[in-house]
C-alpha atoms as one frame of an Amber mdcrd trajectory, in Angstrom:
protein
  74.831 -38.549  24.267  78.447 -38.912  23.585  80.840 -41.077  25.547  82.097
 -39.086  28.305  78.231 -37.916  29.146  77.313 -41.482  29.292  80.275 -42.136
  31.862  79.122 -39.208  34.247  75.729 -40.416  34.269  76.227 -44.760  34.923
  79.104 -42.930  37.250  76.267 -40.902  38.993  73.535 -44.239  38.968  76.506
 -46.323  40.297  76.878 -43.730  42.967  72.599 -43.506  43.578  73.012 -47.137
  43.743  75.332 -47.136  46.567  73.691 -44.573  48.746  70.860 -46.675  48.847
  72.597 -49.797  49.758  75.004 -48.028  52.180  77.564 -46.639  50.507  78.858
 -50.216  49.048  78.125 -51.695  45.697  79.698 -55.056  44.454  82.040 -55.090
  42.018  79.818 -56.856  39.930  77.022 -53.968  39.717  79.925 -51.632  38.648
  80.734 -53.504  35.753  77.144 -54.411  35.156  76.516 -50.339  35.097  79.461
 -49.820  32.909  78.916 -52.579  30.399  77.768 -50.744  27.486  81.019 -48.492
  27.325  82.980 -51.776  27.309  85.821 -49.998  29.832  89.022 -52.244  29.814
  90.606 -53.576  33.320  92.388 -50.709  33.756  89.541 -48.405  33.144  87.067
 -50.254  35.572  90.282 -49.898  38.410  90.189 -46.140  37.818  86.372 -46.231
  38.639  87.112 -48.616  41.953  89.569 -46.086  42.840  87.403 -43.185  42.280
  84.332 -44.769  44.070  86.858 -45.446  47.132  88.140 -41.929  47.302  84.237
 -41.118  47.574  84.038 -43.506  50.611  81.890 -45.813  48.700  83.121 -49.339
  49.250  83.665 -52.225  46.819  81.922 -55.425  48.144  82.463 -54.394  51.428
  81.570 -51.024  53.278  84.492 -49.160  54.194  85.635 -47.879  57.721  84.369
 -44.433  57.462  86.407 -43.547  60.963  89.331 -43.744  58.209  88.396 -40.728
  56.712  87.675 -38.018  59.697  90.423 -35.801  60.587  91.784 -35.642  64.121
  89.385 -32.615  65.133  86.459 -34.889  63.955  87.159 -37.874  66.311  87.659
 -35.905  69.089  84.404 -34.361  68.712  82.376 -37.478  68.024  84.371 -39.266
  70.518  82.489 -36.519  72.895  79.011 -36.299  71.118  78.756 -40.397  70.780
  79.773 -40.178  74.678  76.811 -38.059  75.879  74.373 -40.280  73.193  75.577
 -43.382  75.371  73.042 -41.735  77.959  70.377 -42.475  75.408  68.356 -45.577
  76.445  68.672 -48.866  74.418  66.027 -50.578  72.913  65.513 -54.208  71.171
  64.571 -54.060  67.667  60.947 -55.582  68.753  60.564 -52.283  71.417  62.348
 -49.843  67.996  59.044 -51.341  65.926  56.259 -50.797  68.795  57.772 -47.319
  69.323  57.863 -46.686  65.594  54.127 -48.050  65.244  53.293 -45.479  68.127
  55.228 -42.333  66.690  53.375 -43.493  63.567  49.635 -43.024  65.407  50.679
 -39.770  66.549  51.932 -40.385  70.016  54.109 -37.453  71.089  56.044 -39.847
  73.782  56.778 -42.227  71.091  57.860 -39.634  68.376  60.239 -38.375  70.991
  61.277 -41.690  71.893  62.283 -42.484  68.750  63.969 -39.441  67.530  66.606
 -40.378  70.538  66.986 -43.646  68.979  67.915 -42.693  65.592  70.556 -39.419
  66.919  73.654 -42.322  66.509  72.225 -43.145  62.775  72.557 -39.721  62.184
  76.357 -39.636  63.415  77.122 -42.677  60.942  75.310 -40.843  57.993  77.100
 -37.919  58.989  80.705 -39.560  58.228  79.392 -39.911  54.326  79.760 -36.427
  54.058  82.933 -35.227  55.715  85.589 -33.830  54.379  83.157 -31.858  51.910
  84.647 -28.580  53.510  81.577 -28.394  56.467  81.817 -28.974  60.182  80.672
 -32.467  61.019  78.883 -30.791  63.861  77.054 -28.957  61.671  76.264 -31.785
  59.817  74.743 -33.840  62.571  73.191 -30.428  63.561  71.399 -30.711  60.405
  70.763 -34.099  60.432  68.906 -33.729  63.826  66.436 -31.440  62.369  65.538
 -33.661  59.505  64.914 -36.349  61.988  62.880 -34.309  64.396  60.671 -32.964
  61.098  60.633 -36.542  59.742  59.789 -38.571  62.761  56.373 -36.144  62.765
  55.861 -37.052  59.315  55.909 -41.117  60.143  52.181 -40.666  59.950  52.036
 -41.237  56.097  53.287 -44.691  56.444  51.698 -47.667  56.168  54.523 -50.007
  57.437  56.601 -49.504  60.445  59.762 -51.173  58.397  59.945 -47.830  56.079
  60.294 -45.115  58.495  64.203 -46.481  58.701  64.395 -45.465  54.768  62.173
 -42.479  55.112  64.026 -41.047  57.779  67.214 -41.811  56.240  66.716 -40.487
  53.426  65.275 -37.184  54.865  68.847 -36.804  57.106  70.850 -37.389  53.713
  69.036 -35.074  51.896  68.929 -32.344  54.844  73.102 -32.917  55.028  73.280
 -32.408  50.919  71.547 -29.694  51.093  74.030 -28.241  53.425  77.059 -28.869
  51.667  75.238 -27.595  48.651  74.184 -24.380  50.265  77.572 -23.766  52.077
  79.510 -24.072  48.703  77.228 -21.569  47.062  77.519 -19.032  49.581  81.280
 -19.862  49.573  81.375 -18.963  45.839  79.381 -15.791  46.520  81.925 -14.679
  48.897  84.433 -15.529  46.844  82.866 -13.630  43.903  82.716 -10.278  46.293
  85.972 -10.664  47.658  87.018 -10.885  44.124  85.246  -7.920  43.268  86.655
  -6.029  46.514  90.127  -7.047  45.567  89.600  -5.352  41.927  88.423  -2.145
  42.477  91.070  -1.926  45.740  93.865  -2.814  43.146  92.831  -0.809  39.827
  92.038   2.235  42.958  95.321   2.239  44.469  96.876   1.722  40.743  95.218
   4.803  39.774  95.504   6.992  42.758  99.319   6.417  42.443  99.379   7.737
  38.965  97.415  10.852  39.738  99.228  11.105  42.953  95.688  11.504  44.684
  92.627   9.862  45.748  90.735   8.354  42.694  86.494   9.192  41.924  84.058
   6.581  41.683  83.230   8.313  38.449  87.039   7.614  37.519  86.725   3.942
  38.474  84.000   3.271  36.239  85.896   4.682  33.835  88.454   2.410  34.430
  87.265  -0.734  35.421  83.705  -0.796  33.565  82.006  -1.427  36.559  78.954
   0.250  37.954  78.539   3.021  40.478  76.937   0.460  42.912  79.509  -2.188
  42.278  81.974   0.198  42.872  80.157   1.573  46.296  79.310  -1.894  47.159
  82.595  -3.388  47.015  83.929   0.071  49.162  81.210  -1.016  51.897  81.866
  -4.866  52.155  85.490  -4.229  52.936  84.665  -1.719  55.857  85.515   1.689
  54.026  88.898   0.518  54.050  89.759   1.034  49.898  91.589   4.948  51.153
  92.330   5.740  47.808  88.830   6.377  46.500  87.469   9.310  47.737  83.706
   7.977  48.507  80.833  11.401  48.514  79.404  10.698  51.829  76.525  13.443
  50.977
């Protein structure tokens, strides 16, 4: 493993590390992680500053409220206000309701899934900014607390279905983000695609002063028949200058 692999992974175990300790690690773990690349002062600041920008704080957890945008604060200024109908519970009552969800008890399991919806609203301000809707973050959140609190049953100690259920809402939100920026690449792959065949088309169709074949296109372009035809469908029939056989 050469030097800049070993930086992306003690980066990555540095950043595993402060998930699990909410999003803060001391400064002292950093440079405990980093030790064997020997990174001068101003290399370990570059790594502060990078762990910062990646709301991960350094000693101290930082204000995550920093980091929403206007739009987000007035919507969980709205959502935290309706949880605030939500009763409260002492952390005594949290553990017998846990211990009851745990047997099985439907009340309980409901009980406590009400309890947890403003954990899910901090966890969700770790992942803003990642180009999804914080709504739809807490959206998914919720589920992953509804499935998990059903799955409390597999415990043996009340104290680790606040782990187990955070980790199942963290992983439910990453899988999100993951999933949206894969479908975002897809569409921007067809759009791409679209954007192609419309150009080299109308390029074509001005040079033979008519509308252009698919045949002629794949000529062209390289691409296949159903690229071609595919790329004519996803933008509505709209690419005029390729005369499309409807039979």
């Amino acid at each position: 493993m050469n030097r800049e692999q070993l930086f992306a992974q003690k980066l990555e175990e540095i950043k595993k590390t402060a998930k699990e300790q909410g999003n803060c690690v001391s400064a002292e773990q950093v440079e405990d992680a980093f030790a064997e690349l020997k990174l001068d002062k101003e290399q370990f600041q570059m790594v502060f500053d990078y762990l910062k920008q990646h709301k991960i704080g350094i000693g101290e957890p930082v204000d995550l409220d920093d980091y929403l945008s206007e739009e987000e604060t007035d919507y969980l200024a709205d959502y935290l206000e309706q949880l605030e109908a939500l009763p409260k519970v002492s952390e005594g009552e949290k553990e017998a309701i846990t211990l009851s969800a745990m047997a099985g008890d439907g009340d309980a399991q409901n009980l406590l899934i009400q309890i947890f919806l403003p954990e899910v609203v901090e966890i969700s301000k770790l992942y803003a900014g990642q180009g999804v809707f914080l709504e739809d973050l807490i959206g998914e959140g919720n589920a992953a607390l509804t499935v998990g609190v059903s799955m409390l049953g597999a415990l043996e100690h009340a104290t680790e279905a606040q782990g187990m259920l955070g980790k199942m809402i963290m992983d439910a939100m990453e899988e999100f983000i993951a999933y949206d920026r894969e479908e975002t690449r897809k569409d921007k792959q067809l759009a791409d695609k679209v954007n192609k065949v419309a150009d080299k088309a109308n390029e074509l169709a001005e040079e033979l002063h008519r509308k252009v074949t698919v045949e002629e296109l794949m000529n062209e372009t390289g691409m296949s028949r159903k690229s071609i035809l595919d790329a004519v469908r996803v933008s509505g029939d709209k690419i005029e200058s390729i005369q499309v056989d409807k039979t």
